[in-house]
C-alpha positions in Angstrom: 40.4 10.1 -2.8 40.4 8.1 0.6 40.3 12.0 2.7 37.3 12.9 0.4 35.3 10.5 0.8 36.2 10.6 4.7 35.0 13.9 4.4 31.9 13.0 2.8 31.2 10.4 5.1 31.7 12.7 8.3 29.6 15.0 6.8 26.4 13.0 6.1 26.5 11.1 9.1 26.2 14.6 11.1 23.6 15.7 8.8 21.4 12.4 9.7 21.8 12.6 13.3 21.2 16.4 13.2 17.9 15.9 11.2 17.5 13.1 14.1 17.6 15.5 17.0 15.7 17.8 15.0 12.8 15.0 14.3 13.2 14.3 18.0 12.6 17.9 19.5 10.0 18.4 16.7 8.2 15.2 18.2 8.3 16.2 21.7 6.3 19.9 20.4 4.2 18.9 17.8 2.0 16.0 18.3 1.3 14.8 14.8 3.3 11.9 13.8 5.9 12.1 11.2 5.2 8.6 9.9 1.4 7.7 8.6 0.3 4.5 9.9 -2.9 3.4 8.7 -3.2 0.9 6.1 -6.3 2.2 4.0 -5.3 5.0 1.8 -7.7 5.6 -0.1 -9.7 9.0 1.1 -13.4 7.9 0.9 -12.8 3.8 1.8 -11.2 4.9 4.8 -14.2 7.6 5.6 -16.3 4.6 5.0 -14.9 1.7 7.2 -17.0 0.5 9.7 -19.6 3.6 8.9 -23.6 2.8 7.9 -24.5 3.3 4.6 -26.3 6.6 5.1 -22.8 8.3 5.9 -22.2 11.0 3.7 -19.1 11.1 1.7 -15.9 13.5 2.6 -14.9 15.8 -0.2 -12.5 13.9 -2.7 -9.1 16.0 -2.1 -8.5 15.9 -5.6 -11.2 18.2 -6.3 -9.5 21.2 -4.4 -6.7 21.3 -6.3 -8.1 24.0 -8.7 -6.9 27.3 -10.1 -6.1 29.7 -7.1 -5.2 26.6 -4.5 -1.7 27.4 -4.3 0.0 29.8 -1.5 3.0 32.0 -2.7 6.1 30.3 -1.6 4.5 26.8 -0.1 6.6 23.6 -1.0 4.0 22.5 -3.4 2.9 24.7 -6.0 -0.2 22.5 -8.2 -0.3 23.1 -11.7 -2.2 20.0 -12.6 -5.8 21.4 -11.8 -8.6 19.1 -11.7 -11.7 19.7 -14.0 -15.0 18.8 -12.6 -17.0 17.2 -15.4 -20.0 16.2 -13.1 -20.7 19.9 -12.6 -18.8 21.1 -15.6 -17.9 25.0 -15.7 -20.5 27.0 -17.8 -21.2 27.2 -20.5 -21.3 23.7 -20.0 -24.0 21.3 -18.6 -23.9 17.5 -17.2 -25.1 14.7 -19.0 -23.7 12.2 -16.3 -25.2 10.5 -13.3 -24.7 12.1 -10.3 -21.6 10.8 -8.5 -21.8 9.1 -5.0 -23.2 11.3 -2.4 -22.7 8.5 0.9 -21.0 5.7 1.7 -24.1 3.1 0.8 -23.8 5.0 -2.8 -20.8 4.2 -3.1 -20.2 0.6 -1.9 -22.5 -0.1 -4.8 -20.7 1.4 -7.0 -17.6 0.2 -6.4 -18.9 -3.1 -6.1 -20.8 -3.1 -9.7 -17.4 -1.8 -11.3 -15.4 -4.7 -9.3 -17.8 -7.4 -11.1 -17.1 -5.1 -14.6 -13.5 -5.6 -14.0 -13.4 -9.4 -13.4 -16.4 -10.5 -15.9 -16.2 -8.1 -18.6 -14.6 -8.5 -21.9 -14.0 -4.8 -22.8 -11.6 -5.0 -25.8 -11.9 -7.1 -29.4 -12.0 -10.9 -29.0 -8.9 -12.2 -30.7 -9.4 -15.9 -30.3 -12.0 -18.7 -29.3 -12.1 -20.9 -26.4 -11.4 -23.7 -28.6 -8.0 -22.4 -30.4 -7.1 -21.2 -26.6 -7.4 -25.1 -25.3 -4.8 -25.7 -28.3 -2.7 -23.1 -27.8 0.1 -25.9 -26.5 0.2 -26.4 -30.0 2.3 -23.7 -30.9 4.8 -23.6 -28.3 5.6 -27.4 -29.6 3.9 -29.9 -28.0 2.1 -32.7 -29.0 0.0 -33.4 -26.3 -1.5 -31.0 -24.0 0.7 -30.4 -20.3 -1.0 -30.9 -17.4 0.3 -27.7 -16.2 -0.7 -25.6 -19.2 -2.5 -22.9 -17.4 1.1 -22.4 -15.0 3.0 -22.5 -18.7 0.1 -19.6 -19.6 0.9 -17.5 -17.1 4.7 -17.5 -17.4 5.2 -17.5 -21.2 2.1 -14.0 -21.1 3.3 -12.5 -18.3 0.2 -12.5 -16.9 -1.0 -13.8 -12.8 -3.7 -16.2 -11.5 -7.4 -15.0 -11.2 -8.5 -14.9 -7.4 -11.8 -15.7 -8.8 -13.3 -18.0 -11.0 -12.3 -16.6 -14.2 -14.1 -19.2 -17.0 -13.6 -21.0 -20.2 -15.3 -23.9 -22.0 -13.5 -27.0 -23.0 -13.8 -28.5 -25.9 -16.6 -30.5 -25.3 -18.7 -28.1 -23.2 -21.3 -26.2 -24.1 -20.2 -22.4 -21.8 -23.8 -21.7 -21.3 -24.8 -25.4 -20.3 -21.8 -25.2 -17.5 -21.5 -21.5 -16.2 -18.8 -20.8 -18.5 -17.4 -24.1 -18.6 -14.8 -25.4 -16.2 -11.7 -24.5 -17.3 -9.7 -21.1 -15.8 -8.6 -18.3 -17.4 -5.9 -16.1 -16.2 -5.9 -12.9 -14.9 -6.4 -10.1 -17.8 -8.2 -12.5 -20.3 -11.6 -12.8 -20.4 -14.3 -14.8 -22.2 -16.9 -12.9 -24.1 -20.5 -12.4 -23.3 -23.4 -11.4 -25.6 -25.8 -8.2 -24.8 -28.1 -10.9 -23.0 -25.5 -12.2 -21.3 -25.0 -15.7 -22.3 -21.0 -16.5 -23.0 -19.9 -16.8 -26.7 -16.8 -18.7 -25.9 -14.7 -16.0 -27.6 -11.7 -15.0 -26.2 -10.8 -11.2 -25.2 -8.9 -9.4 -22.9 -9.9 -7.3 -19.6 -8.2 -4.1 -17.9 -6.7 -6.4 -15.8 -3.7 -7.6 -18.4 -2.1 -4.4 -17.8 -3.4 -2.7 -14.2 -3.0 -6.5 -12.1 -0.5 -8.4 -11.3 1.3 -9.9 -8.2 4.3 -9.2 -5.8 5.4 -12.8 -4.1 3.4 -16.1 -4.4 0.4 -17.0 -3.4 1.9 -18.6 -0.1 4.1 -15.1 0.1 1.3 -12.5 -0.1 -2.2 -12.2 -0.8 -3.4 -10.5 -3.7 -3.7 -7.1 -3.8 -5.8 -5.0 -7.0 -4.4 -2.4 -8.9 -0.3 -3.3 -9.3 0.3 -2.6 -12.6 1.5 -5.6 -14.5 5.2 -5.2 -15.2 5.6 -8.9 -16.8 2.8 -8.7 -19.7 4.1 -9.3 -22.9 1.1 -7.9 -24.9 2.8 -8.6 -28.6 3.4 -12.1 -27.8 -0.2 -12.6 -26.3 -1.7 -11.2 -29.2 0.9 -12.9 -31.8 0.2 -15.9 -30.3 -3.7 -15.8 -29.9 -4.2 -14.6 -33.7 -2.1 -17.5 -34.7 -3.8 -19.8 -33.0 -7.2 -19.5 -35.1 -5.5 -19.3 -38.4 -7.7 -16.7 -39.8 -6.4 -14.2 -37.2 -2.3 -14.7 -38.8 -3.7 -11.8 -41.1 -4.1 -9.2 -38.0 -0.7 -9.9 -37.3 0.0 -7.0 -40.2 -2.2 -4.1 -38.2 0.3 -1.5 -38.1 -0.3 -1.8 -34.4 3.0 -2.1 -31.8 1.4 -3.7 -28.8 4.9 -4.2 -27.4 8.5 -4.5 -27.9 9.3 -6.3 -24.1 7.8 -6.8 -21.1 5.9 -4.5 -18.5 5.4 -2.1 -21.2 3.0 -1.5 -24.1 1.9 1.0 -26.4 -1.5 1.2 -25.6 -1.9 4.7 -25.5 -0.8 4.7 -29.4 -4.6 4.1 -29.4 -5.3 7.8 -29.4 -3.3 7.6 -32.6 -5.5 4.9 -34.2 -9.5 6.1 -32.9 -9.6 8.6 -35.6 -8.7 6.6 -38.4 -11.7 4.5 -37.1 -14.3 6.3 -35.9 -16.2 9.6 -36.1 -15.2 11.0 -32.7 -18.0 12.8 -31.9 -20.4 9.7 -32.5 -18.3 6.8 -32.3 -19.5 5.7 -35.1 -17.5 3.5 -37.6 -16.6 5.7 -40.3 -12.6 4.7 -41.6 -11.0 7.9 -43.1 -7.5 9.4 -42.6 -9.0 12.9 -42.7 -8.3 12.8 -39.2 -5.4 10.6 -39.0 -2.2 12.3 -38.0 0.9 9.6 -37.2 3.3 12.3 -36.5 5.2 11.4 -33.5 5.2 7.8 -31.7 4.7 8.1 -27.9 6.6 4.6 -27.3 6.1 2.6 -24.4 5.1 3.0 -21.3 3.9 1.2 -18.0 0.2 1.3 -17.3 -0.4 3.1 -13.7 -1.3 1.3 -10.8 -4.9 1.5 -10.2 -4.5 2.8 -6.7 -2.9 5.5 -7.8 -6.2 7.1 -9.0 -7.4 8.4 -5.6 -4.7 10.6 -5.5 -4.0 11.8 -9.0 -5.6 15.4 -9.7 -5.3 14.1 -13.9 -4.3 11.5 -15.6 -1.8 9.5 -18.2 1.7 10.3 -18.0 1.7 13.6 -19.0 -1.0 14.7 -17.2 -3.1 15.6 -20.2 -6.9 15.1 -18.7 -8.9 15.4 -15.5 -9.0 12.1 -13.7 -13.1 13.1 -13.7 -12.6 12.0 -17.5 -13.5 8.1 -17.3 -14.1 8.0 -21.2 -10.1 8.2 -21.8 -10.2 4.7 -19.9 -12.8 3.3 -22.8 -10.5 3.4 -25.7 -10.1 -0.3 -26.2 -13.9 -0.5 -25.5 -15.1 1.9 -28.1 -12.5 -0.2 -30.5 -14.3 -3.3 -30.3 -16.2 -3.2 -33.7 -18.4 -5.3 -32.6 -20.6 -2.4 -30.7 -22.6 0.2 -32.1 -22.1 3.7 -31.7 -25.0 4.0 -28.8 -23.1 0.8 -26.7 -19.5 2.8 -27.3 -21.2 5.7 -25.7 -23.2 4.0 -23.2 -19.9 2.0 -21.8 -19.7 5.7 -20.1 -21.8 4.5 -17.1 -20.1 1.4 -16.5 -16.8 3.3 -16.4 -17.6 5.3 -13.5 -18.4 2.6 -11.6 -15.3 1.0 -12.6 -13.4 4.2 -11.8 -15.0 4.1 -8.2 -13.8 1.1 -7.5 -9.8 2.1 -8.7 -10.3 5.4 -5.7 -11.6 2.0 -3.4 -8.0 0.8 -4.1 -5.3 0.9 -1.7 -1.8 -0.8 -1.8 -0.3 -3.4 0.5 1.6 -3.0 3.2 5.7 -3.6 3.4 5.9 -7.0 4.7 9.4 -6.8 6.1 11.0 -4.9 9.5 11.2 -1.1 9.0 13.1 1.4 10.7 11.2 3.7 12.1 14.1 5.9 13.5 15.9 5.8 9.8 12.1 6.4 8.4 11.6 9.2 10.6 15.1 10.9 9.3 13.7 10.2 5.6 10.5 11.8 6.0 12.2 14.9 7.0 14.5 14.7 4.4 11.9 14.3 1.2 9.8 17.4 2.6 12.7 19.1 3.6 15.7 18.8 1.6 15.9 21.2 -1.3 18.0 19.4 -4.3 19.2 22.1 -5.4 20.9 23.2 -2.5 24.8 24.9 -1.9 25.0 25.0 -6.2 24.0 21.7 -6.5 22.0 20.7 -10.0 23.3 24.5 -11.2 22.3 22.9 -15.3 19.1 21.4 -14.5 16.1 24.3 -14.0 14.4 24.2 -10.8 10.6 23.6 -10.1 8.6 25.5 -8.4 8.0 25.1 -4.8 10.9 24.4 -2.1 13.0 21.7 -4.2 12.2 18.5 -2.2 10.9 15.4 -3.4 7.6 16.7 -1.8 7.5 19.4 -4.3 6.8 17.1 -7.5 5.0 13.8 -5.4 3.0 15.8 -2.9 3.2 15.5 0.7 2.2 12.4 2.9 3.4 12.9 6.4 0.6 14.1 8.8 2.7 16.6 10.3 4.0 18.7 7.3 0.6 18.1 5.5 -0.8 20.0 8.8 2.0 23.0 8.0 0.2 25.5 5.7 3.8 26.3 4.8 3.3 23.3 2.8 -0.2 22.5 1.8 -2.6 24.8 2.1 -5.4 22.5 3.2 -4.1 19.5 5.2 -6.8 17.1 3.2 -4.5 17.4 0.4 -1.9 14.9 2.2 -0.8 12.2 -0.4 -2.5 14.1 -3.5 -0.3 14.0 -6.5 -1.2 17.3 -8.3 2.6 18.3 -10.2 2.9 18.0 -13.7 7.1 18.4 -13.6 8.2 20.3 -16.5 10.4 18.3 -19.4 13.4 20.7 -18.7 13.5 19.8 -15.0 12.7 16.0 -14.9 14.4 14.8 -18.3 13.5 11.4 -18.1 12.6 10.2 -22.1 10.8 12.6 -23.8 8.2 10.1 -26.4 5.6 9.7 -24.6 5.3 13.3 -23.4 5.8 14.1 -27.1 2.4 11.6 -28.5 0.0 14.9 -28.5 2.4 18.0 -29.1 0.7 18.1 -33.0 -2.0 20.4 -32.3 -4.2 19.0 -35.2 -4.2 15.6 -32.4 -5.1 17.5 -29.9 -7.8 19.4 -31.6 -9.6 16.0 -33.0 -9.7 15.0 -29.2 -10.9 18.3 -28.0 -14.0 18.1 -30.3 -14.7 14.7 -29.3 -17.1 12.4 -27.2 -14.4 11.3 -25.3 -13.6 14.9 -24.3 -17.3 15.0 -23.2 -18.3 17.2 -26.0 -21.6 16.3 -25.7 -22.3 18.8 -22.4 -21.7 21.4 -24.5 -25.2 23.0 -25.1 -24.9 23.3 -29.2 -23.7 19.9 -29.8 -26.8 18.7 -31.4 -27.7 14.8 -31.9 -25.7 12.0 -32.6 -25.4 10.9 -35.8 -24.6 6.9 -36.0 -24.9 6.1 -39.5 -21.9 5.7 -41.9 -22.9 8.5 -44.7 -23.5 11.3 -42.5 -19.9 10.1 -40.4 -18.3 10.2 -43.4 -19.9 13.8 -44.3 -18.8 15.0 -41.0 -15.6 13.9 -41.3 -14.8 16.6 -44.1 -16.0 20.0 -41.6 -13.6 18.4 -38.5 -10.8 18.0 -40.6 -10.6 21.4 -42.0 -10.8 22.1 -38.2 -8.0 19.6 -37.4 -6.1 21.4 -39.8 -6.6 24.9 -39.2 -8.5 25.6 -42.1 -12.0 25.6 -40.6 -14.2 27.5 -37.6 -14.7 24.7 -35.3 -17.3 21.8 -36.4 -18.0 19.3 -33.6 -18.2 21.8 -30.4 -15.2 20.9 -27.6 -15.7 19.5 -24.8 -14.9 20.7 -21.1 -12.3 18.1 -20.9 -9.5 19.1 -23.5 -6.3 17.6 -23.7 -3.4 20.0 -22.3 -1.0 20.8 -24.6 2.3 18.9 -23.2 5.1 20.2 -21.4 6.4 17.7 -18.8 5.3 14.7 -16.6 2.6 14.2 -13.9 5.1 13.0 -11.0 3.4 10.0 -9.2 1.6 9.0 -6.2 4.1 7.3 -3.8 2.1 5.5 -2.1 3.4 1.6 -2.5 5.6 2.8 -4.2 7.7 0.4 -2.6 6.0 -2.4 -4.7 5.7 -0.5 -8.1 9.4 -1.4 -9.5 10.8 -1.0 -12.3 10.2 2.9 -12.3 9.7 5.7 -14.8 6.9 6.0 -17.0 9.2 3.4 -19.2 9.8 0.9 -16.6 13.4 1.6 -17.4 14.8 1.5 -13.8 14.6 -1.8 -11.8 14.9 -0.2 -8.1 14.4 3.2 -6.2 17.7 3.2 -5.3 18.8 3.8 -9.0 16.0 6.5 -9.4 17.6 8.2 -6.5 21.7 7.6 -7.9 21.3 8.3 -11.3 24.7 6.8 -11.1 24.0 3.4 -10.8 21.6 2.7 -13.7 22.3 -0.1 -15.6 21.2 0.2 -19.6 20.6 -3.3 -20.4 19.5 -5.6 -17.8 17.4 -8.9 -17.1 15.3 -10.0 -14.2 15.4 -13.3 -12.8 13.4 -15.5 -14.3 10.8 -18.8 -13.4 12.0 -22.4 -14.7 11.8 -23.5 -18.4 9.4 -26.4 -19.5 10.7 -29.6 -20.8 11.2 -28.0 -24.3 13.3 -25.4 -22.3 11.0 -22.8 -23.2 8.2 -20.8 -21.2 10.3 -19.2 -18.7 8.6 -16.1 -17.4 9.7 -13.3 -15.2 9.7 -14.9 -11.1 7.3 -12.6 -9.5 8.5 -14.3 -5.6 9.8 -12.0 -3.1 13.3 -13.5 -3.6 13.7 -11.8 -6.8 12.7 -8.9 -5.1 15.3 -6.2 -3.4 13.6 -5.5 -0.2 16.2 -3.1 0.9 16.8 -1.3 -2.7 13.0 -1.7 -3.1 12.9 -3.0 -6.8 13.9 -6.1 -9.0 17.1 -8.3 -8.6 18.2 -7.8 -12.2 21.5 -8.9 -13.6 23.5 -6.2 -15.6 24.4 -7.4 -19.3 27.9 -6.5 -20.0 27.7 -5.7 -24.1 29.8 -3.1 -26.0 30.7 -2.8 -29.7 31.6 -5.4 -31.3 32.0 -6.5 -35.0 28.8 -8.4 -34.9 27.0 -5.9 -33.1 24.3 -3.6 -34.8 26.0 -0.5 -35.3 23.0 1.3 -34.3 21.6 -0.7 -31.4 24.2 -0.8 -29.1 23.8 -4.4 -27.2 21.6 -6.1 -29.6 23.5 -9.4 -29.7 20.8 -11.2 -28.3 17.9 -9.5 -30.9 16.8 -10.8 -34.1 17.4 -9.7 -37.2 14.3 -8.7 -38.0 13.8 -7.2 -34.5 16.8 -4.9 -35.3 15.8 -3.9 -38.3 12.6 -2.5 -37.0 14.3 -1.2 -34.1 16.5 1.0 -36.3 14.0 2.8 -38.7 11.9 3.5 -34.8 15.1 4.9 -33.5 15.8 7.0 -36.9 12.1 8.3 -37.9 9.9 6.5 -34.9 10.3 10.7 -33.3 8.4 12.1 -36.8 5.7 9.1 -38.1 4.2 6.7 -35.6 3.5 4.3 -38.1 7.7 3.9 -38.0 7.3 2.1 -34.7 6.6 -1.6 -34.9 7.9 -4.3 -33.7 6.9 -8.0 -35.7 5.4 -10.2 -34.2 7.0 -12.5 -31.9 7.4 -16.0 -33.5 10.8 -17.7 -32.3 12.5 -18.4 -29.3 14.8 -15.7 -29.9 12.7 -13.4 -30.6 11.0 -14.1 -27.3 14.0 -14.4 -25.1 15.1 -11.1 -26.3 11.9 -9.3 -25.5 12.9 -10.3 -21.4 16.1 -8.2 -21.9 15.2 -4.3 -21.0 17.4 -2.3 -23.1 17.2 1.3 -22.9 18.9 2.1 -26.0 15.4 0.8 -28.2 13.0 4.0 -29.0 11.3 5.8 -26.0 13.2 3.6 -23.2 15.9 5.8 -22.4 16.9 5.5 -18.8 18.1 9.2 -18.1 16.6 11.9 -16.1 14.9 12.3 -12.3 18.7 13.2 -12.0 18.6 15.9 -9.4 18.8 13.4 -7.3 22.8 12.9 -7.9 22.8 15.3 -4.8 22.1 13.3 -2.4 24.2 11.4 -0.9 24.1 7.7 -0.1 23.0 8.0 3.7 20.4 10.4 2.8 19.2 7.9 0.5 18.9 4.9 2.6 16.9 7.1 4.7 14.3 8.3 2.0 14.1 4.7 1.0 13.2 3.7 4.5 10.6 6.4 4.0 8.6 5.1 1.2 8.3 1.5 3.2 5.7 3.3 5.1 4.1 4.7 2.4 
């Protein structure tokens, strides 16, 4: 055992210094840098920086990755084409404003969706200012802590607002005091009429689920777009509905906003829509004609925002064209409080929004890297072909040349320059790979939500597939009766037993087979991993080997009712070498008290295990089998910051092609993705 892995040893230490002479005489003939160095990745804010507003705009990379991009035998072979629904193929025509032609154009825009995203209260209000003030109330006080809004942010999950984010107190009038003078966090927002005057109802923004921070304030500055792996969106909601009294009765929406942390199941809204709404008006018209709960999709992690610049589509599975901005106004369009013409007029707003996520770029490793080790790694992820000598012989290989490169894209200037890799160097850092289910094996819920064609063909005939450029679609029609009336031709549709009723749009939903591998850059800062958040650190994605199934992060100080703790979001609970989360491992097995079922559910409740079970046993056929109650006592919440990939849709497996490398070759790739 001792000769092997002397053996082993001997032989990846000569493979790292022979890629190192080979990245040294490459250097000394090719003068583009191995390493990228600026820190603004995003394509058109860097084409922009110091420029006049009359600059024109470069071409956005995504938008070459089309049918026909790919060269036989390059290390990247796209397969996750962009669709252009600003100049939508024909028979198609554009409804949509014109999309930013310089740089002037664009700073508008950007800035206009950067005031949507801090003042605008996009989803259902779910509480009022006044039940939020007494929200200490529920967690067992008497009298109201001075540091309630610290004690807000820990128990949610959720980060301070780097601007003045406001609600009234109780004896403020919002609109006599510009909102009133208390702060809201990050991700909740107070409401504001059509005319804009506040309400002083309580909602939630995009920013719950795309913002959060890595380190303190006095660590780091904050950054938009990390995706908020702390939220605890069931507790926020259980919480907020308690707290008016009325709202205990939405608690029962068969609705599972979250079993955990840093995971929801938002996209279980495509589920829901139709049950709601005539899709092709978004008009309120309840029927379950077009209601089809077949499969749950699970949880999953919402993408950081500054991923969008480089994604050719978008949602795990790769399912639209990240030209479709509608996808992104789900919660929007189920805020019954809008008509059908202010569901479908949020369309505008959303491309501005979505211009300022391509402004987006992430920070910048604050520690010491190696640039010789980093150098070594970049060869290695363009280079080094998994499957190599035999290895992986059970898993199928992708296409392209069998590096990381060939699923995330390529991001050093000098192989993004090789047209044996790209084959236009403007597609450095685009993310254009939908990695088939075979090959990456990681849990297969989520990629599963839309395999029912009847789900896919209610999307396909609907306003959020921009039906409405198609040139027979017709009017709107916003009343209830002739919804309800319309409902009856789109089913038969849905279900096969109809020609088609609503017209599709240009942007359908793909039918799935595998998952969009992500942008990398900061991926340094985007633990835990997965599209489940089930893997803390890169270093386990990469040694499949070392995963741990149930494990805990560390976690803020309690409150004097030893409740309250949150995740610690500070860069000591943050592995700067294995680039993820400090977690501790929980050592469970079976035992007579355990849930037979569940492995490692000692520290779940009982009613938390029960619905855990029936998701685990029929979760996979009916969607309505996964929910989770509502978080109510201290065990309950405890429980929900333990990550245990045994519950439904958080298996840890998969991305295991990577068991080939070995540990040298790691540290090296690791060292990489610091510069990215």
């Amino acid at each position: 055992m001792r000769l092997r892995w002397n053996r082993e040893l001997a032989f990846s230490s000569f493979l790292i210094f022979a890629l190192s002479a080979l990245s040294a005489s490459r250097a000394a003939a090719d003068p583009l840098p191995l390493l990228e160095s600026t820190a603004i990745r995003s394509p058109f804010a860097a084409a922009c920086a110091g420029q006049p507003d009359s600059t024109p705009l470069p071409v956005d990379p995504r938008t070459l990755v089309v049918p026909g991009v790919n060269k036989p035998g390059a290390a990247v072979q796209f397969n996750a084409y962009w669709v252009d629904l600003h100049t939508p193929p024909a028979p198609f025509v554009s409804n949509l404003a014109p999309n930013p032609k310089t740089c002037g154009e664009f700073r508008a825009s950007v800035a206009r969706g950067r005031t949507n995203i801090e003042t605008r209260a996009y989803f259902q209000p779910f509480t009022t200012s006044l039940a939020y003030y007494n929200l200490y109330l529920l967690w067992g006080y008497l009298i109201r802590p001075a540091d309630f809004d610290d004690q807000i942010i820990k128990r949610y999950g959720l980060a301070k607002a780097p601007f003045r984010n406001p609600y009234p107190l109780p004896w403020e009038n919002p609109n006599l005091t510009n909102g009133g003078s208390g702060q809201l966090p990050l991700g909740i927002v107070q409401e504001r009429d059509e005319n804009g005057f506040y309400t002083g109802k309580i909602s939630s923004g995009c920013s719950g689920c795309h913002d959060s921070r890595l380190g303190t304030e006095q660590e780091a500055s904050f950054v938009w777009g990390r995706s908020n792996d702390a939220i605890d969106p069931g507790l926020i909601q259980s919480d907020f509905f308690r707290s008016t009294g009325v709202g205990t009765v939405l608690q029962l929406a068969p609705v599972p906003w979250s079993v955990g942390r840093g995971t929801s199941d938002a996209i279980g809204i495509v589920d829901l829509l139709p049950a709601l709404f005539d899709m092709d008006s978004l008009a309120l018209a309840p029927s379950l004609l077009e209601y089809f709960p077949t499969h749950a999709g699970g949880m999953s992690r919402a993408p950081n925002w500054w991923y969008r610049a480089f994604k050719t589509r978008q949602f795990w599975d790769g399912a639209l064209t990240s030209d479709n901005v509608r996808s992104e106004m789900a919660f929007g369009i189920a805020n019954l409080g809008r008509t059908p013409a202010q569901r479908r007029a949020l369309t505008a707003e959303f491309e501005d929004n979505d211009n300022f996520f391509i402004s987006l770029s992430p920070p910048v490793y604050p520690k010491t890297i190696n640039t010789a080790l980093a150098e070594q790694g970049a060869v290695l992820f363009h280079e080094r072909d998994l499957w190599a000598n035999g290895a992986n012989a059970n898993i199928p290989k992708a296409a392209g040349n069998g590096s990381c490169a060939s699923c995330h894209g390529v991001y050093s200037p000098r192989y993004a320059a090789n047209p044996a890799y790209l084959p236009d160097p403007r597609l450095k850092g685009i993310a254009g790979v939908i990695t088939p289910i075979e090959t990456i094996r990681t849990d297969p819920a989520r990629e599963q939500l839309m395999a029912d064609e009847r789900k896919r063909r209610a999307w396909n005939t609907s306003f959020l597939a921009y039906n409405d450029q198609a040139p027979n679609h017709g009017p709107f029609y916003d009343d209830l009766i002739s919804s309800a009336l319309r409902r009856v031709p789109r089913s038969a549709y849905d279900n096969g037993l109809g020609p088609v009723y609503s017209p599709e749009g240009p942007n359908t939903w793909i039918e799935p087979f595998g998952y969009m591998a992500p942008p990398l850059y900061g991926s340094w800062a985007s633990a835990p991993y997965f599209h489940n958040g089930s893997v803390p650190t890169i270093w386990e994605v990469l040694k499949p080997s070392d995963r741990r199934s149930v494990w805990k992060r560390q976690q803020t100080s309690a409150n004097v009712l030893g409740t309250n703790a949150g995740y610690d979001p500070s860069h000591a609970s943050y592995d700067f070498a294995k680039l993820g989360w400090k977690v501790t491992a929980l050592a469970c097995g079976d035992v007579p008290s355990n849930d037979p079922f569940i492995p490692c559910s000692q520290e779940m409740a009982t009613a938390d295990i029960l619905f855990a079970n029936i998701a685990n046993l029929v979760a996979n056929y009916n969607s309505l089998a996964y929910q989770s109650p509502p978080p109510v006592t201290q065990k309950q919440i405890r429980s929900r910051m333990i990550f245990n990939s045994h519950l439904y849709g958080l298996d840890n497996g998969g991305h295991d092609f990577t068991q080939s490398l070995t540990d040298d070759e790691r540290w090296a790739v690791i060292e990489y993705l610091k510069t990215l």
